[in-house]
C-alpha positions as CSV (number, residue, x, y, z in Angstrom):
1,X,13.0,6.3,-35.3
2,X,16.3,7.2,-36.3
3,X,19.1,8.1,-33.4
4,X,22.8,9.5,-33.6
5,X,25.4,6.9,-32.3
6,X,27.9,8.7,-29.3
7,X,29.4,10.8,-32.0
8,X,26.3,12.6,-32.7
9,X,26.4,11.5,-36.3
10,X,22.9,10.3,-37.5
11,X,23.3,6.3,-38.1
12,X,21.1,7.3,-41.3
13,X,19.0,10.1,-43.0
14,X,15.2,9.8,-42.6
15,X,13.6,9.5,-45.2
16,X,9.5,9.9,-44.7
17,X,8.0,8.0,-47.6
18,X,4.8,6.1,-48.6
19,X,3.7,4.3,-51.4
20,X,0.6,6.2,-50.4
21,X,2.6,9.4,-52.0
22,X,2.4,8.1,-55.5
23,X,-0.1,8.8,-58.2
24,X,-0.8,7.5,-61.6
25,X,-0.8,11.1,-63.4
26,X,-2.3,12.7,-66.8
27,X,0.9,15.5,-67.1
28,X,4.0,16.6,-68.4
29,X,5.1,16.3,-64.8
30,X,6.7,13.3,-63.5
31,X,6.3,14.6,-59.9
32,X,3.3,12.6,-58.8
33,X,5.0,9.7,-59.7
34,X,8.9,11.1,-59.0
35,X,8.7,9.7,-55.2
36,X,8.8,6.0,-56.0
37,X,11.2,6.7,-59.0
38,X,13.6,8.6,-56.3
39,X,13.7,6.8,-53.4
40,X,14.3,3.6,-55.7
41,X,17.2,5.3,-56.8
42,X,18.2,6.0,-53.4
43,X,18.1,2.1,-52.3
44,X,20.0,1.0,-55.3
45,X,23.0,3.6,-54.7
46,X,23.0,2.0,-51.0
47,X,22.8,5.3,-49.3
48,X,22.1,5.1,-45.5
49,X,18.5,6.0,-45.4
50,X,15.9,4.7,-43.5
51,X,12.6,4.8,-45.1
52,X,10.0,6.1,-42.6
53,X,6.2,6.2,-43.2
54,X,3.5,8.5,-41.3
55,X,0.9,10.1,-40.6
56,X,-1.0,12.2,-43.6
57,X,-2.3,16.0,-43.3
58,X,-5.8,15.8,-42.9
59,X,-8.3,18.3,-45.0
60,X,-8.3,20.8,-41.5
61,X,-4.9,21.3,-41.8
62,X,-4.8,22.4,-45.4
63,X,-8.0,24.5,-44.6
64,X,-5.4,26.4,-41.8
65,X,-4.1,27.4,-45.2
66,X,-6.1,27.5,-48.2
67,X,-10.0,28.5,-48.7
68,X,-12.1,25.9,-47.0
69,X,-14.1,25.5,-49.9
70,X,-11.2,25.0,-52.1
71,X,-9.9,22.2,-50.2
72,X,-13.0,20.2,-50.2
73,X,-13.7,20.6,-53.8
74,X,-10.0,19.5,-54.6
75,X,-10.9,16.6,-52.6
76,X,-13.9,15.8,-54.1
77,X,-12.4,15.8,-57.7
78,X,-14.7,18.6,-58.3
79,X,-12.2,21.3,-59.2
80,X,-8.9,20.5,-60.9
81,X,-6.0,19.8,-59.0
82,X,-2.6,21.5,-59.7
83,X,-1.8,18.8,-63.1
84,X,-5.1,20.2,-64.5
85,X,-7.1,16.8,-64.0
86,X,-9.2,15.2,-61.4
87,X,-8.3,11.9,-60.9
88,X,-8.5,10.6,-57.5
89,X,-5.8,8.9,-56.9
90,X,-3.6,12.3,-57.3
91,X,-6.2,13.9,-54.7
92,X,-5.9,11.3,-52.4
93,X,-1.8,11.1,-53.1
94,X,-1.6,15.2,-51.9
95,X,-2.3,13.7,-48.0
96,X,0.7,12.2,-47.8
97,X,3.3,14.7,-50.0
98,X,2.2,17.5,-47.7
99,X,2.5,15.3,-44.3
100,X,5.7,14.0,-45.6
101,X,6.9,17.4,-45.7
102,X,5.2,18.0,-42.2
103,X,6.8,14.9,-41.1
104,X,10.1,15.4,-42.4
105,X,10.7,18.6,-40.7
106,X,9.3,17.4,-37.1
107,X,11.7,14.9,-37.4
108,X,14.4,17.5,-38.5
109,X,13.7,19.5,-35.2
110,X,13.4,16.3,-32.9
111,X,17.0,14.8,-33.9
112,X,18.2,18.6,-34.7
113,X,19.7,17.6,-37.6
114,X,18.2,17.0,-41.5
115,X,15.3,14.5,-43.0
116,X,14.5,14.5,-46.3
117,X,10.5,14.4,-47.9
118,X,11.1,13.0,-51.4
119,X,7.7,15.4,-52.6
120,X,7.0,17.8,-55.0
121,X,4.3,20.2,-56.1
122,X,3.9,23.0,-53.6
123,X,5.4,26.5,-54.2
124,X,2.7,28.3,-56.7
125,X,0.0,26.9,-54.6
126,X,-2.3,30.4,-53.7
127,X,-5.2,30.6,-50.9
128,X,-8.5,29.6,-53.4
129,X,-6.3,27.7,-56.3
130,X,-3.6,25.3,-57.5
131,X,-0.9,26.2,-60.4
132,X,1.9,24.8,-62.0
133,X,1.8,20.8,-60.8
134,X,0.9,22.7,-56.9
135,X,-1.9,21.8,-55.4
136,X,-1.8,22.8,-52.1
137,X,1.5,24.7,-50.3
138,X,2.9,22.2,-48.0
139,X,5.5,23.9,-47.2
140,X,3.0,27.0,-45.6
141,X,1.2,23.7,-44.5
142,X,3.9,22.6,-42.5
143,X,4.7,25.6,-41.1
144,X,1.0,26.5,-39.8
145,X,0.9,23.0,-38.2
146,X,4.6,23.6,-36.7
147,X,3.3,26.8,-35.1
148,X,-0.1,25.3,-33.8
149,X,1.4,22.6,-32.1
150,X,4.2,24.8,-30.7
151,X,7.3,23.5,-31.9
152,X,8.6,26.3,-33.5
153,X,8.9,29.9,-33.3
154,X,10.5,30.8,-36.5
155,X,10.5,28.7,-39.9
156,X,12.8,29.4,-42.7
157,X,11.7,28.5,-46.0
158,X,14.7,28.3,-48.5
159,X,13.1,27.9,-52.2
160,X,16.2,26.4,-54.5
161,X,13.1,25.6,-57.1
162,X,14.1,27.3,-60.5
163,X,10.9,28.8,-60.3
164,X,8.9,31.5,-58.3
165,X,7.6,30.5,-55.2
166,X,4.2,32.7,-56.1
167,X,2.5,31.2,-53.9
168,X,4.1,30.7,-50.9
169,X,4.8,34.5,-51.4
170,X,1.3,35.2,-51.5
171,X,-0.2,33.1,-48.5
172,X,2.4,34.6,-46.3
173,X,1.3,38.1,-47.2
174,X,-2.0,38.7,-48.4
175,X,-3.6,35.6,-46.4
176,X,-1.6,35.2,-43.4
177,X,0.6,37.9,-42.7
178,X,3.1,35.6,-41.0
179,X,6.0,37.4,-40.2
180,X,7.3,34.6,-38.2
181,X,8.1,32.8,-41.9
182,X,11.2,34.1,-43.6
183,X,10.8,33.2,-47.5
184,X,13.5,33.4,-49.8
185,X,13.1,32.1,-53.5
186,X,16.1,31.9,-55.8
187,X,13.5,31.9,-59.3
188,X,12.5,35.8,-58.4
189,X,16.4,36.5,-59.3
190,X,18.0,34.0,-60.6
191,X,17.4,32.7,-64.6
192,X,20.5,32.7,-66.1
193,X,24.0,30.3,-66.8
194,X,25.8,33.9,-66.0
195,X,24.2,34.1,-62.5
196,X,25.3,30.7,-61.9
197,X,28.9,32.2,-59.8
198,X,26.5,35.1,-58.1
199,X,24.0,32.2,-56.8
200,X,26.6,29.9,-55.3
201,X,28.4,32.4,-53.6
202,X,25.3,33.9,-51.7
203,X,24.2,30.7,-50.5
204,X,25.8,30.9,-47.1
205,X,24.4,34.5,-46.7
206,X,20.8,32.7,-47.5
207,X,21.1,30.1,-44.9
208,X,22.5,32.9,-42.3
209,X,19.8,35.1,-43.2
210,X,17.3,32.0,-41.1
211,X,19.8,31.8,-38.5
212,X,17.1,32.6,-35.8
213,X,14.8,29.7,-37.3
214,X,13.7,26.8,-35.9
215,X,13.9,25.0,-38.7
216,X,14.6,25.3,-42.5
217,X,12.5,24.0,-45.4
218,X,14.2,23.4,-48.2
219,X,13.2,22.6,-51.8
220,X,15.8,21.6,-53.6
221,X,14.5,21.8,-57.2
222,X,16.4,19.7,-60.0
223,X,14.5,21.9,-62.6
224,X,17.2,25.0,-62.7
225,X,19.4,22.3,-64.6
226,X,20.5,24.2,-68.0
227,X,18.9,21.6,-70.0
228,X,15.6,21.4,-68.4
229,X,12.7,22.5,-70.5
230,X,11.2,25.3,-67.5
231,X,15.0,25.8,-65.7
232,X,17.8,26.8,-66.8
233,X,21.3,28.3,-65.5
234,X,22.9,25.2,-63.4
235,X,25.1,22.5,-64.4
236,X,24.4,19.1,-62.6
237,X,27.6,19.5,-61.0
238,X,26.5,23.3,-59.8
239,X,23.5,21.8,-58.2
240,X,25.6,19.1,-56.4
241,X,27.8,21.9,-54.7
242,X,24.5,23.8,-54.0
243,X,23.2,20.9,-52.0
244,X,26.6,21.1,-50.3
245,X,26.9,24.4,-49.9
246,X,23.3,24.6,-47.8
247,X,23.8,21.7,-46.2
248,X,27.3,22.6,-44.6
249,X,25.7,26.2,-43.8
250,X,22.8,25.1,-41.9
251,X,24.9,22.4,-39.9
252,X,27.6,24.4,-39.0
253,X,24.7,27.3,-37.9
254,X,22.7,24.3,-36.0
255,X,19.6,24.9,-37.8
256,X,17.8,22.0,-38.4
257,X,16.9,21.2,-42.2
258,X,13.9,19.1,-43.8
259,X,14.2,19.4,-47.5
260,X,12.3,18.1,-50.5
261,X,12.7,17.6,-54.1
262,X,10.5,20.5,-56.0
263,X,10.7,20.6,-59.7
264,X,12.8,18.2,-62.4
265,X,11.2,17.7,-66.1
266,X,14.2,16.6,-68.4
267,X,13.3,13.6,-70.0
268,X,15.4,11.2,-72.2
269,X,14.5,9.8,-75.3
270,X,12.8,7.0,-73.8
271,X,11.0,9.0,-71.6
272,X,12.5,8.1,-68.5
273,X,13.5,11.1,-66.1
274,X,17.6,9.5,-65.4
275,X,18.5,13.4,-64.9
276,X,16.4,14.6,-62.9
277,X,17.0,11.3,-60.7
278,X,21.0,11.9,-60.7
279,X,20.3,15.6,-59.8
280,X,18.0,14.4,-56.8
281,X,20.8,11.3,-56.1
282,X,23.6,13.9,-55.8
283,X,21.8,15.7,-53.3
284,X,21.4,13.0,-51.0
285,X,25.0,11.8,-51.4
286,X,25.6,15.5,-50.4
287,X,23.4,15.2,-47.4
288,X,25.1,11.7,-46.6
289,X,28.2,13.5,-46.6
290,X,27.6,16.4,-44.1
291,X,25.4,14.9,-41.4
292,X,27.1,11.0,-41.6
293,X,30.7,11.6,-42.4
294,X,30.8,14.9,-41.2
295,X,29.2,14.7,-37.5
């Protein structure tokens, strides 16, 4: 497991991936298939990551979240998962994105620093159905599981997604009342290239708004790029100083981070996704920068 040397800089940013994560999908999304393409990426830049796997969330853990009977039909290819098919491979791939979300953040908490899940597909997941590439919300996953087994108190939820986090929304208030989650999602406000100036300069308020949180979960969306076909009002250099921007907030607070990639559907003309993998590289460099170089 990754340690901090005598500095209490981490020697490298964990980094909780499987093979196990990745589907063969029928969708416009890339994200059942965006972890491999990612963290790939990630090796060939030479970041300092260490790759760690673990342990998947089981079908009683998403059932602390969604209707029981939803789960198992998900799981049974009965129903249609959130990319509107039922293959099996992506229901047995949505395991291992929620537990390396769950993952991810234990880890954050243990080394009271930052580890990254390199998933997607959870925010417009609701209590009896799946939406918009979500299948299940591992992000209100992770912070049921967090609760049960006592490690937190308080769990921040920080939704950088260019969409609405609907879901989470909705399992926090109709299905669980938690008040012990605070939720903010940027897609409820922001749409637009003229917010761009407003976003980034209210990102430190975001981050001080969880201050009292044991731990953050943050999905850092590559889809509010201006040229993504769902986003819209962010420059890839705007996103990079939003990854900054969050990450120096939550370090300097002492809040432990576990973030994820969300959205990202630009494609280039031969179909590969080299934007949305930039967007996602940048944010790791930016992680690299604050918890390695900056201590």
């Amino acid at each position: 497991m990754n340690e901090t040397n005598n500095t209490g800089v981490l020697k490298q940013i964990p980094v909780f991936y499987t093979p196990k994560m990745v589907a063969n999908f029928s969708s416009f999304s890339p994200s059942a298939g965006k972890p491999a393409r990612v963290v790939g990426a990630w090796q060939r830049l030479g970041l300092p990551i260490e790759i760690i796997d673990f342990e998947p969330v089981s079908a009683d853990q998403f059932k602390m979240v969604h209707n029981p009977g939803y789960v198992d039909r998900v799981l049974s290819c009965e129903v249609n998962n959130g990319f509107k098919n039922k293959l099996p491979e992506v229901a047995a791939s949505l395991h291992y994105t929620s537990g390396s979300m769950l993952a991810a953040a234990r880890e954050a908490i243990r080394n009271g620093r930052v580890a990254s899940a390199p998933c997607s597909g959870f925010h417009h997941a609701r209590f009896f159905s799946g939406f918009g590439f979500c299948t299940f919300n591992g992000l209100m996953v992770t912070a049921m599981v967090l609760k049960a087994e006592g490690l937190v108190d308080q769990v921040g939820i920080l939704d950088f997604d260019m969409h609405d986090g609907d879901g989470t929304e909705e399992l926090i208030l109709q299905h669980h009342a938690e008040s012990w989650v605070e939720h903010y999602t940027a897609g409820r406000e922001y749409e637009a290239a003229f917010q761009a100036d407003d976003f980034l300069s209210r990102i430190r308020e975001r981050v001080e708004e969880m201050r009292d949180c044991d731990v953050i979960l943050y999905q850092a969306g590559a889809d509010p790029h201006i040229n993504d076909p769902f986003g819209g009002f962010l420059t890839t250099e705007q996103l990079r100083e939003r990854d900054r921007l969050v990450f120096e907030a939550a370090h300097s607070l002492g809040i432990p981070i576990a973030w994820n990639l969300a959205g990202g559907y630009q494609e280039d003309k031969g179909g590969g996704i080299q934007a949305v993998l930039d967007i996602h590289n940048n944010t790791m460099i930016e992680c690299v920068a604050v918890y390695q170089e900056q201590g």
